[in-house]
C-alpha positions as CSV (number, residue, x, y, z in Angstrom):
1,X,123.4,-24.2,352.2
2,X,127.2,-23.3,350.6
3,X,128.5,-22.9,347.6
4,X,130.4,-26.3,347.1
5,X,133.0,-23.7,345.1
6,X,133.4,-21.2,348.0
7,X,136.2,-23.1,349.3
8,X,137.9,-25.6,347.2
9,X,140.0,-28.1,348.7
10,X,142.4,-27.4,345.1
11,X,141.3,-25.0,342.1
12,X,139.5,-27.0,339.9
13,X,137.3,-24.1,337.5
14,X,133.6,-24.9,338.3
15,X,132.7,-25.1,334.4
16,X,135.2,-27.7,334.1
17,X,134.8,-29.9,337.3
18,X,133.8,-33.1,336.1
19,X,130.9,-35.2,338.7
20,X,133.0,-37.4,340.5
21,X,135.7,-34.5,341.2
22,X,132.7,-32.4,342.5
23,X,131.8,-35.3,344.9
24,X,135.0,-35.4,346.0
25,X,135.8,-32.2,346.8
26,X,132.3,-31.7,347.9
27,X,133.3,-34.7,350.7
28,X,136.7,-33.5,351.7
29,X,135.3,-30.1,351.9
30,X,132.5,-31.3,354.3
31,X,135.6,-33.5,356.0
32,X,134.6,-36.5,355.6
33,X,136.8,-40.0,354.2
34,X,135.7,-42.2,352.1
35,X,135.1,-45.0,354.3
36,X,132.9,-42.4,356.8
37,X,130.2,-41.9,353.5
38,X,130.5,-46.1,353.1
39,X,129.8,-46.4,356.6
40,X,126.8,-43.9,356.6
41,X,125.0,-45.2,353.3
42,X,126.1,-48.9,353.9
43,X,128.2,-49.3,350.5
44,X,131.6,-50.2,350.0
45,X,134.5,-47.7,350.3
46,X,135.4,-49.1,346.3
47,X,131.6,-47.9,345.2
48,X,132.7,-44.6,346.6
49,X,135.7,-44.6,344.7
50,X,133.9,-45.7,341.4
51,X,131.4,-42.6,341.8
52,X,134.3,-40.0,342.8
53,X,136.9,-41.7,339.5
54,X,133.6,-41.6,337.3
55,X,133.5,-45.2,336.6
56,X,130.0,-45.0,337.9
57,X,127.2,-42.9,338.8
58,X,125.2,-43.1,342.2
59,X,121.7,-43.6,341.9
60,X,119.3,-40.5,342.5
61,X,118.3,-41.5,345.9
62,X,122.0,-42.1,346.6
63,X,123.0,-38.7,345.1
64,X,120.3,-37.3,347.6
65,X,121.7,-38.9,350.3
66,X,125.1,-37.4,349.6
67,X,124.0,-33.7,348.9
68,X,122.9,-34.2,352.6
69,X,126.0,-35.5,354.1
70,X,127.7,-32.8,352.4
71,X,125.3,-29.9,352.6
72,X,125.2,-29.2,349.0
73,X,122.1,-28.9,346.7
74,X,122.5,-31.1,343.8
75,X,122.4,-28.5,341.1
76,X,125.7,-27.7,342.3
77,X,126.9,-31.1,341.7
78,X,124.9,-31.7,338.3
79,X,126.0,-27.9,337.2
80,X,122.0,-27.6,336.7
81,X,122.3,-24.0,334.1
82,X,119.1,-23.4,333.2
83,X,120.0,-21.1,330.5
84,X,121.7,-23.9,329.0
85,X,119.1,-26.0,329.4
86,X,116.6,-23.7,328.0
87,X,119.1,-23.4,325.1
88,X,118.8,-26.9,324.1
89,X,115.4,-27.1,324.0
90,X,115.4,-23.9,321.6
91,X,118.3,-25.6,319.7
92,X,116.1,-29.1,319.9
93,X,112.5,-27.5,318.8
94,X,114.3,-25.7,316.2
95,X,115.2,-28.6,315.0
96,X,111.9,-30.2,314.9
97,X,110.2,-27.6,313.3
98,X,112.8,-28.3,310.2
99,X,111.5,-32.1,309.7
């Protein structure tokens, strides 16, 4: 599997790559259009658009079928850091142990 940030279509700093830019330059960079990903997961083109503008979020079986047509994992689209993660659990049971 690649690194959806090994080649970007146009710089765009991982850390700052909102979800629906990472989809679409996860979709150009795996060449397809928009109306090819409609086609292949029977939506309409304007759902695609939705997801890539972020005026909505695909579905977790959706985002699956994406990661495949692109050949990405979906950590790299979610920006899964687990030391952040583990961070705001620290930061969250640290908080709980003060009630």
């Amino acid at each position: 599997m690649r690194n959806l940030f090994d080649k970007q279509v146009r710089h765009v700093p991982q850390q700052y790559c909102p979800f629906g830019e990472k989809l679409k330059l996860a979709r150009v960079a795996a060449g397809y259009k928009q109306e090819q990903i409609a086609g292949f997961m029977k939506k309409q083109r304007t759902t695609i658009t939705n997801w890539e503008l972020g005026t909505a979020i695909p579905k977790s079986n959706e985002l699956l079928q994406l990661c495949v047509l692109y050949r990405v994992s979906p950590n790299e689209l979610l920006e899964w850091d687990q030391e952040a993660v583990d961070e705001a659990w620290n930061d969250d049971m640290r908080g709980k142990d003060d009630n």
